[in-house]
N, C-alpha and C positions, 0 to 999 in steps of 0.2 A: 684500405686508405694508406698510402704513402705517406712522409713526412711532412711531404711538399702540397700534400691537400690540406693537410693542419692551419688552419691560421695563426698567424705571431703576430698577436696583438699588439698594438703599442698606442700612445696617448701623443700628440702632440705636446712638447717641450712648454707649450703656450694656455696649457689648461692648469695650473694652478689656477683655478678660480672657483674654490670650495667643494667640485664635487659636480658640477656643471659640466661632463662633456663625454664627448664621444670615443670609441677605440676604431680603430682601421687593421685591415691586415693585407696589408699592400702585396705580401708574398703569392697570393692566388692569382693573381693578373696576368704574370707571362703562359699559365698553365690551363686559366680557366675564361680569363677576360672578364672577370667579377674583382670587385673590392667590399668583401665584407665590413658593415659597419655597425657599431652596437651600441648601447646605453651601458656606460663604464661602470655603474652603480648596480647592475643587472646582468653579471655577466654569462649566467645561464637561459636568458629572455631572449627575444626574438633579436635576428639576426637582420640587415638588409642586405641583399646581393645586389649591388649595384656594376652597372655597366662603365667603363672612363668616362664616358658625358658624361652622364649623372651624375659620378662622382664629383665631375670639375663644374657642373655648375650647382652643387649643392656647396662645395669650398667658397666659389666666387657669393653663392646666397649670401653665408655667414658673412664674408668681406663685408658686402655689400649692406651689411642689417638687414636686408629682407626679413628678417625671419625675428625680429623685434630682441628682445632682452628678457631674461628671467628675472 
């Protein structure tokens, strides 16, 4: 595994909010066509390999509320 298979995690600037959110690692996209996504609290727990659709309408989800409040 190269550097470039590693994921570089990062939070959203917008998740201060207790402890509530997700991590992304946008760097495997050009290389793999996945955007890993994880539970920020959990960061040895399962992983999603998400596709760019998925990815963008699981972002537009959240926009949207779909997905309600904790």
């Amino acid at each position: 595994m190269t550097t470039n298979d590693s994921p570089r995690w990062f939070k959203s600037s917008y998740s201060d909010n207790g402890g509530t959110c997700v991590e992304v690692a946008t760097n495997l996209l050009p290389a793999h066509g996945i955007i890993p996504v994880r539970d920020s609290k959990v960061p040895t727990g399962s992983v999603l390999a998400l596709p760019p659709a998925a990815f963008s309408a699981l972002v537009a989800g959240v926009k949207n509320g779909d997905f309600g409040s904790v």
